[in-house]
TORNUDREN-468733 format. One record per residue (C-alpha): x, z, y; residue in three letters. Coordinates in steps of 0.02 Angstrom, whole numbers, padded with zeros to 5 digits, always signed. Each point is the difference from the previous one (the first is absolute). Last residue first. Layout:
<atoms>
XZYALA
...
</atoms>
This chain:
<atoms>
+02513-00544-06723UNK
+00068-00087+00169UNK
+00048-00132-00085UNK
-00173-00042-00090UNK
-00083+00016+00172UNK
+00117-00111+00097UNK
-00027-00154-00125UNK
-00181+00028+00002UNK
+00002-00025+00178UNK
+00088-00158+00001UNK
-00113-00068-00127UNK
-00139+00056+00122UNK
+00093-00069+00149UNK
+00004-00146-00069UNK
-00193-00016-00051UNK
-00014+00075+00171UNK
+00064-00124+00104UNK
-00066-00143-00102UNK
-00187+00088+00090UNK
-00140-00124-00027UNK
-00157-00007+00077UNK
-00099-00154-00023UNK
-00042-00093+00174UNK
+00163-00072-00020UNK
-00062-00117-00152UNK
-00164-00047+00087UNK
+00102-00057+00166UNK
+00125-00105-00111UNK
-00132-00080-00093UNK
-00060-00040+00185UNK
+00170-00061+00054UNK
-00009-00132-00141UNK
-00124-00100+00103UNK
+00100+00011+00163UNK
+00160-00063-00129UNK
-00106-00114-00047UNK
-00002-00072+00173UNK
+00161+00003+00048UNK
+00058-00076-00151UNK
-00114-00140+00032UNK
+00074+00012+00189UNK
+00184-00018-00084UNK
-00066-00145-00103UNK
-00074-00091+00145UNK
+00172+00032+00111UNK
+00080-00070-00169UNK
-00071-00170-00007UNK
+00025-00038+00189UNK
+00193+00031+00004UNK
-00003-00112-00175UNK
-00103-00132+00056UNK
+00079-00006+00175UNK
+00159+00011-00066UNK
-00021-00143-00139UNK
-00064-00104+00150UNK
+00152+00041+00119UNK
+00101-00076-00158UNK
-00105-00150-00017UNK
-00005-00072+00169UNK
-00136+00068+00137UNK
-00105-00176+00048UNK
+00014-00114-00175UNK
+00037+00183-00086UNK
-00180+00065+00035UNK
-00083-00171-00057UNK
+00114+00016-00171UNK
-00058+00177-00019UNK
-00191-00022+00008UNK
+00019-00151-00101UNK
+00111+00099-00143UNK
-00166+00136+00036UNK
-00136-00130-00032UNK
+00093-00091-00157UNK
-00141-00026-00106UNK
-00044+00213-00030UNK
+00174+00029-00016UNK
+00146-00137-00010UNK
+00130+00126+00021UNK
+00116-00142-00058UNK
+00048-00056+00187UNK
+00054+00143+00073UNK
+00106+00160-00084UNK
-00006+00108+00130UNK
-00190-00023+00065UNK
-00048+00185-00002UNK
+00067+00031-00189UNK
-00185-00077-00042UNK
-00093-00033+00104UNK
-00122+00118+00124UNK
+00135+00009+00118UNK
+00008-00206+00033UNK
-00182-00011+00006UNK
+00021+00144+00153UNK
+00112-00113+00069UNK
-00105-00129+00007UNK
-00143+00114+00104UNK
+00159+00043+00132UNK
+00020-00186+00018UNK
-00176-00040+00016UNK
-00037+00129+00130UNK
+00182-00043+00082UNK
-00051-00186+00065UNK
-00038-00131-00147UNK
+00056-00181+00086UNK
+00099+00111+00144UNK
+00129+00054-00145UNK
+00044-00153-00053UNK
+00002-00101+00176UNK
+00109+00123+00084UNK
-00059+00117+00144UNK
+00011+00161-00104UNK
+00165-00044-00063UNK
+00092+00126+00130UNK
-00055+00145-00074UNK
-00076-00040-00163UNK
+00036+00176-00104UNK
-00064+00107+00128UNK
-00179-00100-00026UNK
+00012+00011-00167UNK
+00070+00200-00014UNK
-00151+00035+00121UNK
-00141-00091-00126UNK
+00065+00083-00135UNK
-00010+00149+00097UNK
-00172-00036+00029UNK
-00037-00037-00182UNK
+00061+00169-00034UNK
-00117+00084+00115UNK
-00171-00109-00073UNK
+00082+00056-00164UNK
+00008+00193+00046UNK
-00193+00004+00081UNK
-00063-00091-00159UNK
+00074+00118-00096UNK
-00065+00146+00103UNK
-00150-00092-00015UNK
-00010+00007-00182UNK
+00061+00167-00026UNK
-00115+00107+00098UNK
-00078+00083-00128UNK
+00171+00042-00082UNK
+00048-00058-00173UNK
-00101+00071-00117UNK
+00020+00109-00165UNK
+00065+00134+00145UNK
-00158+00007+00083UNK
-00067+00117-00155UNK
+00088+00145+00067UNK
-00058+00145-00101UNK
-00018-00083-00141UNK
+00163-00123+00032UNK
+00091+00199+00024UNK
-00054+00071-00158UNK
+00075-00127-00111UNK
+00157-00001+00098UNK
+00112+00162-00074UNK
-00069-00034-00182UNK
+00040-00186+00000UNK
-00101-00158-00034UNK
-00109+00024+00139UNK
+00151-00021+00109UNK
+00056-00163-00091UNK
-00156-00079+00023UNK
-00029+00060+00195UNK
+00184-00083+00021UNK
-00076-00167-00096UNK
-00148+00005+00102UNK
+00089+00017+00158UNK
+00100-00113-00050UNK
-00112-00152-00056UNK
-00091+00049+00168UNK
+00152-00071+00112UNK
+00058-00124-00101UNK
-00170-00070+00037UNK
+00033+00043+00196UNK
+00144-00082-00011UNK
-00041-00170-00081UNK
-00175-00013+00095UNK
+00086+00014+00172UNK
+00130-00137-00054UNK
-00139-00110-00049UNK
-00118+00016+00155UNK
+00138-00015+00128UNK
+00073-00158-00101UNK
-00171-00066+00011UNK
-00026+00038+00190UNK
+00177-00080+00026UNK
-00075-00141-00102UNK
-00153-00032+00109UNK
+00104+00039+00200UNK
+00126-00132-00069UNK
-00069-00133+00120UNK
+00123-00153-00001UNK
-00103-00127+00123UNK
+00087-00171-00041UNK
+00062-00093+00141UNK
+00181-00016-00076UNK
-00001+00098-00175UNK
+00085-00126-00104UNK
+00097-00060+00136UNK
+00098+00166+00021UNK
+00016+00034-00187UNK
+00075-00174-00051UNK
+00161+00030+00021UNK
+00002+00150-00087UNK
-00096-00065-00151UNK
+00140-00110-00046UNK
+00096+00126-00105UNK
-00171+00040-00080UNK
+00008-00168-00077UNK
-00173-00074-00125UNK
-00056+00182-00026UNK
-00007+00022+00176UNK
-00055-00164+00066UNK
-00149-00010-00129UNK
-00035+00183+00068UNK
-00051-00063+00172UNK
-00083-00149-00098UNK
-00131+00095-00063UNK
-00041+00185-00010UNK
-00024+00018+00171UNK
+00122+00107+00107UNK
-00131+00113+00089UNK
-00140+00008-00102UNK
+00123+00004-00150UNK
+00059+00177+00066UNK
-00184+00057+00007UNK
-00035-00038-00164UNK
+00176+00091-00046UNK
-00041+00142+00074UNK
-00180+00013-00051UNK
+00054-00017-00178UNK
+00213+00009-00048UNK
+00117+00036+00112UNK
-00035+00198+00004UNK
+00030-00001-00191UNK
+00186-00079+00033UNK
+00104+00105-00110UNK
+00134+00067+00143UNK
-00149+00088+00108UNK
-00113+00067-00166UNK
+00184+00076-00049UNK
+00007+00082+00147UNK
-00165+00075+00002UNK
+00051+00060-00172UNK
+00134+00076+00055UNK
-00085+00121+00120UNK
-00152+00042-00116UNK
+00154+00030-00141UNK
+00068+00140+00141UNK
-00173+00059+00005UNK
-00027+00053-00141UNK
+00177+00079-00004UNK
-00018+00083+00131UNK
-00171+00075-00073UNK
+00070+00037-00166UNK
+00166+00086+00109UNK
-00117+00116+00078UNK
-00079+00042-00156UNK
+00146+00034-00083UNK
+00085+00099+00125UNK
-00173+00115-00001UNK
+00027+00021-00177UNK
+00194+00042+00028UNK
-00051+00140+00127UNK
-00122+00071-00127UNK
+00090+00001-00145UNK
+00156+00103+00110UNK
-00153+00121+00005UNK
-00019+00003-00174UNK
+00184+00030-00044UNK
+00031+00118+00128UNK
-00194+00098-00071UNK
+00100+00013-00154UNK
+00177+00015+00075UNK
-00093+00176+00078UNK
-00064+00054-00177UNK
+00164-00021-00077UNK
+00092+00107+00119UNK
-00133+00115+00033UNK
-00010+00067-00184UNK
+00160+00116+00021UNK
-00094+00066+00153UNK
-00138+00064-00109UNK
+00096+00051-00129UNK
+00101+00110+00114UNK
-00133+00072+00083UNK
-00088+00027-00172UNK
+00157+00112-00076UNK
+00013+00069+00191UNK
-00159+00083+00019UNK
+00006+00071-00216UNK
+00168+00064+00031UNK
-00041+00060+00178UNK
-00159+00110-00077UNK
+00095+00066-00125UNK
+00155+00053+00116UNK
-00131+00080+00133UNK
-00080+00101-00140UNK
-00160+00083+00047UNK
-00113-00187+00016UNK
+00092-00074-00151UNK
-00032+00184-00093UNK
-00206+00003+00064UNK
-00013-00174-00079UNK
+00078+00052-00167UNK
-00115+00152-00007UNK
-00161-00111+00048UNK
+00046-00080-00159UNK
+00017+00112-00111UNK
-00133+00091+00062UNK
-00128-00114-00013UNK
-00088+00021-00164UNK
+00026+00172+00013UNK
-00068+00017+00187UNK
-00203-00095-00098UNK
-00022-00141+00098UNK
-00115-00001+00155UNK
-00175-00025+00036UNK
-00036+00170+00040UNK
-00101+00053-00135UNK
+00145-00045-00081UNK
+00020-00182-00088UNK
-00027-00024-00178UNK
+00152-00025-00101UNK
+00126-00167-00085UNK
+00166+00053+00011UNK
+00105-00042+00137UNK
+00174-00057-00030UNK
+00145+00010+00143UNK
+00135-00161-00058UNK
+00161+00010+00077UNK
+00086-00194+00058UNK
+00162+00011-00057UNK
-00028-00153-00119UNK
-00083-00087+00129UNK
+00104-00146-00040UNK
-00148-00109-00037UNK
+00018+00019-00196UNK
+00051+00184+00002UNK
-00183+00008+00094UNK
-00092-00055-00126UNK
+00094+00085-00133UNK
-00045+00169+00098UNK
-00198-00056+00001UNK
+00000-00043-00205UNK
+00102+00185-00005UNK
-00119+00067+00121UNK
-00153-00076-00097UNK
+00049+00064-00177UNK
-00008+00162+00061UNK
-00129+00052+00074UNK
-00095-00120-00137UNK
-00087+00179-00049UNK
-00014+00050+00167UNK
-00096-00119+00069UNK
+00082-00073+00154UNK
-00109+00024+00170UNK
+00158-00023+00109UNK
+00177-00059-00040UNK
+00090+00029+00182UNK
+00151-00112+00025UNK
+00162+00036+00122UNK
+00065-00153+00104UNK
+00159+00008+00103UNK
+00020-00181+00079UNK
+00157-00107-00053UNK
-00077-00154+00051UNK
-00014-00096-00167UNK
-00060+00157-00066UNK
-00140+00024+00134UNK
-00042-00187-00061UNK
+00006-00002-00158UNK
-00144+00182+00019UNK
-00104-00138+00121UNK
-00029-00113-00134UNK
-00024+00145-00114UNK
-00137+00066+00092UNK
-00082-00183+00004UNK
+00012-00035-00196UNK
-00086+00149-00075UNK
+00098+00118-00127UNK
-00041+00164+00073UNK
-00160-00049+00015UNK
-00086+00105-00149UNK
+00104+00147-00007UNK
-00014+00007+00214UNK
+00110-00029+00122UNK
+00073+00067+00158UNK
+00180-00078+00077UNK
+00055+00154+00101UNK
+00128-00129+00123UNK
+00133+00110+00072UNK
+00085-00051+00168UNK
-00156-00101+00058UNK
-00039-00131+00104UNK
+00023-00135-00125UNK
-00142+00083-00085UNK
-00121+00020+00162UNK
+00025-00209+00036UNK
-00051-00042-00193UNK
-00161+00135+00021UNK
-00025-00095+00152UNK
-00018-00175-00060UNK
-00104+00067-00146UNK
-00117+00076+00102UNK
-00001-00128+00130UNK
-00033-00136-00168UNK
-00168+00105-00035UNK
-00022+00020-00201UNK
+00120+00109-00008UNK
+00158-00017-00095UNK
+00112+00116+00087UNK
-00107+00112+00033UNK
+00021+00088+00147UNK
+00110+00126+00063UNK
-00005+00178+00007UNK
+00167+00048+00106UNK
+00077+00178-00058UNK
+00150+00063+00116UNK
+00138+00104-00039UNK
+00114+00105+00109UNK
-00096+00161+00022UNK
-00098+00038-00151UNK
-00189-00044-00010UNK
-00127+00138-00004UNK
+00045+00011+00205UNK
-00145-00152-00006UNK
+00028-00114+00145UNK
-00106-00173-00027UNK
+00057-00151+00088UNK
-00127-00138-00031UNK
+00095-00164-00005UNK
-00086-00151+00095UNK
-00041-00177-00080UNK
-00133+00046-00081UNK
-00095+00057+00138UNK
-00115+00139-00060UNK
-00171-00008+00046UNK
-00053+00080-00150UNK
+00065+00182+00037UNK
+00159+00087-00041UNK
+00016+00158+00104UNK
+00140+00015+00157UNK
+00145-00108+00050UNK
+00009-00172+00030UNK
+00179-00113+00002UNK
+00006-00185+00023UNK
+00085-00098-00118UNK
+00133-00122+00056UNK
+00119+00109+00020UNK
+00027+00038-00184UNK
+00130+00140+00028UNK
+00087+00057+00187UNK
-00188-00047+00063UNK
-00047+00188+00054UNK
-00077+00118-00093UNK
+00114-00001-00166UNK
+00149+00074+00044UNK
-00057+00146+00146UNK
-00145+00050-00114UNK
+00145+00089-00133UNK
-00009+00186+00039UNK
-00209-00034-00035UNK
+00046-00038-00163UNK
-00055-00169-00032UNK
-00158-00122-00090UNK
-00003-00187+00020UNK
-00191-00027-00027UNK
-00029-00226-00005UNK
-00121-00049+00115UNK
-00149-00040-00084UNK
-00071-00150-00090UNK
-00058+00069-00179UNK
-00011-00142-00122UNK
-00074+00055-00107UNK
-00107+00162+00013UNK
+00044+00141-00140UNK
+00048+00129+00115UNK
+00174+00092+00079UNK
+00011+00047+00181UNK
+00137+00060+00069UNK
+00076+00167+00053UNK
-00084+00115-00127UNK
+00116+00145-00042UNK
+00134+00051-00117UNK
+00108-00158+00071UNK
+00039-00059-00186UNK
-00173+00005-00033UNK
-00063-00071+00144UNK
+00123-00144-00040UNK
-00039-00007-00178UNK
-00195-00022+00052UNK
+00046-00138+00127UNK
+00113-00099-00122UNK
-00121+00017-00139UNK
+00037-00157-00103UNK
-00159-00084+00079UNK
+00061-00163+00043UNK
+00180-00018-00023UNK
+00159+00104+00064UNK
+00057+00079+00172UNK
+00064+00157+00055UNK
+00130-00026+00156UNK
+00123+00152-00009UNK
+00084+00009+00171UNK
+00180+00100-00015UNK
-00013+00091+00183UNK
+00131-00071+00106UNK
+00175+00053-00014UNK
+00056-00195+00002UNK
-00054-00031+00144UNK
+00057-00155+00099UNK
+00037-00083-00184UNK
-00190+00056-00047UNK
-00078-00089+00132UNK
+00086-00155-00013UNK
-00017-00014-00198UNK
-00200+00066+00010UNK
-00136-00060+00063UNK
+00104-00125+00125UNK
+00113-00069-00121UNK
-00143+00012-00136UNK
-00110-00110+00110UNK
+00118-00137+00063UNK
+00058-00023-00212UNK
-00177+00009-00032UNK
-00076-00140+00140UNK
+00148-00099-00041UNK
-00019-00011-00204UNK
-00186-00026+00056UNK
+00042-00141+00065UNK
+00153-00059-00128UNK
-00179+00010-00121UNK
-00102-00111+00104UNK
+00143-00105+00019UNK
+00055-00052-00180UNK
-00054-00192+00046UNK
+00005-00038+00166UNK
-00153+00028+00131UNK
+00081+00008+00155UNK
-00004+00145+00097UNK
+00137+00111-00060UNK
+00121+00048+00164UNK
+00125+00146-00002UNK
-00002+00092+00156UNK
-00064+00163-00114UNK
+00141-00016-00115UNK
+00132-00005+00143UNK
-00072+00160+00101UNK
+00016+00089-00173UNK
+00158-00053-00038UNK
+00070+00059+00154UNK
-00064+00167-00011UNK
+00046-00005-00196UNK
+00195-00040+00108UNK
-00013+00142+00129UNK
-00049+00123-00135UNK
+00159-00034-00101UNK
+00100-00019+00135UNK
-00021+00193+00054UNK
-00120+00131+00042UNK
-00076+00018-00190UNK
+00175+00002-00060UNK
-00056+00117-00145UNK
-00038-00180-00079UNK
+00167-00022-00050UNK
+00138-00112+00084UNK
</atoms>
């Protein structure tokens, strides 16, 4: 497939590529992305200045785009060139006008509408100050051959970033880029930046020498020449201007110029000319699509695995929140201070545990009488337990929202989103009493699974000595030991309170619907932890899909590119 296929697969597939690179997604803050940014906004740009319109006409008017640094004498050659004055030249930097894109009148139909550079509006008439810079001031002048047209650009290293922005955006526009310098500039650093680049893309540049002395005539074009071998511009012609006064009319002497405006006038007059030049920077621009779309692939692809990242920091934050409430309910933390107090309130301290540690296979027998006529109130400790287990998740709770807030700021993709969402170091306003709320709920299913759990034994001597408040707050000891009261006796935490708690459920349940209870209770209070967290997590998750990101089209864009270079 060749380019003369403007109709074809060829034109369908930069089509596609163009949709794709546009969908593609850069807004995190990543290293290299300012400059796979602009990357997009130039490779969206030059499709629609000038590779899409070009391969759906390819007998369209060569356009010339004129552009060099600050006062080279763009404006003045271009007048010159023309034979009259069709924009306006002076000494005033920067200038901020529209830039003069001058036409034969035969030609109006190409350039009027938005077929090139649709982004820029289009005036007509006399230059004036009020200029919009961003518009393109067509200018018929029947001077001007049929077939060619003559854009005055900017400079390219004005002093005003929209200049130089636009200047960059006129150049890949064109089909023929009239790169104007002067003997004393010819060698500065910006031109040449863009020069590497025009070669890198295959675009047809042709230099213009101007003000050279003409004693070092010479010397400079072959300095100039070796410049260019150097940058593979080696087929790049040279046009030298000696150094004269302007006419009384502002313009360069016709010698000085004729060369030049004699090879312009020949590209615009010979139809096989002017397609060799068109489809020599047609085809280097499409050849330099390939690598220019996986760029902005491989950036965008960046993207979507820095938001993955920062999802998976917060999961994982609070994934260790999750297991660390469960390890503070198998180490015995919540058995220890006001739980423990108000466990010994209830059992003594004295000779109830005498009997324990002196035979705890006897302590069955002796449950019933122990407690006869005493008042067992477990309203204190289940209020303890309440207070303890609240304070273990919701702590858990704020270490991970500070350590997923941590890790964001860490990154390039999540800096910006802690600063503007500053909540997220936190864990919700509401946390405490939603934790409060979820305990006080889980403590009634314990409650539930107690009084299930007795059945018939509810009129028995054991179980009416504590009555299913006690029992369900007992169990809850048994939970917050550790393995959940599997392994018995050598527990031993905080002075034996939860191997106490256990033996006085087994004495009325047995010990296998006890190790049921403990573990069936135990992991309904996990799952609503994880419940929980995973409430908290969901507002990570909320910030992260607020940021637009398009996987779609960093696939399709590789996709795309894939089409394009077999359809050349």
């Amino acid at each position: 497939m060749t380019v003369t296929d403007s109709g074809g697969a060829l034109l369908r597939a930069v089509e596609h590529m163009r949709g794709a690179a546009e969908r593609v997604r850069l807004p995190f803050d990543l290293p290299g992305v300012d400059e796979a940014r602009r990357g997009q906004g130039d490779l969206v740009k030059q499709l629609d200045d000038y590779v899409l319109p070009r391969l759906r006409s390819l007998d369209a008017p060569l356009l010339c785009v004129v552009g060099g640094s600050t006062g080279a004498g763009k404006s003045t050659l271009v007048n010159s060139l023309v034979g009259e004055t069709v924009t306006r030249a002076g000494v005033l930097r920067p200038t901020t006008r529209a830039s003069v894109l001058v036409h034969h009148p035969a030609d109006k139909k190409w350039f009027s509408g938005d077929r090139i550079l649709p982004s820029l509006s289009r005036v007509t008439g006399s230059v004036t100050d009020e200029d919009d810079p961003a518009s393109v001031r067509l200018t018929p002048s029947a001077m001007l051959p049929a077939g060619l047209g003559l854009l005055d650009a900017p400079d390219i290293d004005s002093v005003v970033t929209s200049n130089r922005d636009l200047a960059r955006q006129l150049l890949a526009a064109a089909d023929l880029w009239l790169f104007v310098t002067t003997a004393a500039r010819y060698a500065d650093a910006v031109p040449w930046e863009l020069l590497r680049e025009a070669a890198e893309r295959g675009t047809s540049v042709a230099i213009v020498l101007d003000r050279v002395p003409p004693e070092a005539m010479e010397d400079i074009r072959l300095h100039l020449a070796e410049m260019l071998r150097e940058q593979g511009l080696s087929k790049s012609p040279i046009f030298t201007i000696a150094e004269s006064p302007l006419g009384a009319d502002g313009m360069l002497p016709a010698r000085d110029t004729e060369r030049l405006r004699g090879w312009l006038h020949t590209l615009a007059g010979d139809a096989k000319a002017r397609s060799v030049v068109i489809r020599r920077t047609l085809e280097g621009a499409l050849g330099s699509l390939g690598d220019r779309a996986d760029a902005l692939a491989e950036a965008g692809q960046a993207q979507v695995e820095a938001r993955e990242a920062l999802r998976k920091a917060a999961h994982t934050a609070y994934q260790e929140a999750a297991q660390g409430v469960e390890d503070g309910m198998e180490d015995g933390t919540l058995l220890r201070g006001e739980v423990l107090a108000r466990w010994q309130e209830l059992v003594g301290t004295g000779e109830f545990l005498r009997q324990v540690e002196a035979g705890i296979s006897r302590l069955r027998d002796r449950l019933t009488s122990f407690f006869t006529g005493k008042s067992v109130s477990t309203e204190h400790l289940g209020e303890a337990i309440q207070t303890g287990a609240a304070a273990l998740v919701t702590s858990h709770a704020q270490l991970a929202a500070a350590s997923a807030a941590r890790t964001w700021k860490g990154s390039g993709g999540g800096a910006a989103l802690v600063v503007d969402h500053p909540e997220l170091a936190k864990a919700g306003p509401d946390i405490e009493s939603r934790v409060e709320r979820m305990i006080r709920d889980w403590q009634g299913e314990v409650l539930d699974l107690v009084r299930t759990e007795a059945g018939q034994k509810r009129t028995t001597a054991r179980y009416l000595a504590f009555g299913v408040n006690a029992l369900a707050v007992m169990l809850m000891l048994v939970v917050f030991a550790s393995t959940a009261g599997l392994t018995g006796v050598e527990v031993g935490i905080a002075g034996g309170s939860a191997v106490l708690a256990q033996r006085l459920l087994e004495a009325i349940f047995g010990d296998q619907a006890v190790r049921e209870l403990a573990a069936k209770a135990r992991r309904s209070l996990l799952a609503r932890v994880s419940e929980l967290y995973d409430e908290e997590r969901a507002r990570y998750e909320a910030v992260l899909d607020e940021v637009e990101l398009a996987p779609a089209g960093v696939r399709d864009l590789t996709a795309a590119a894939q089409q394009v270079e077999e359809s050349r």
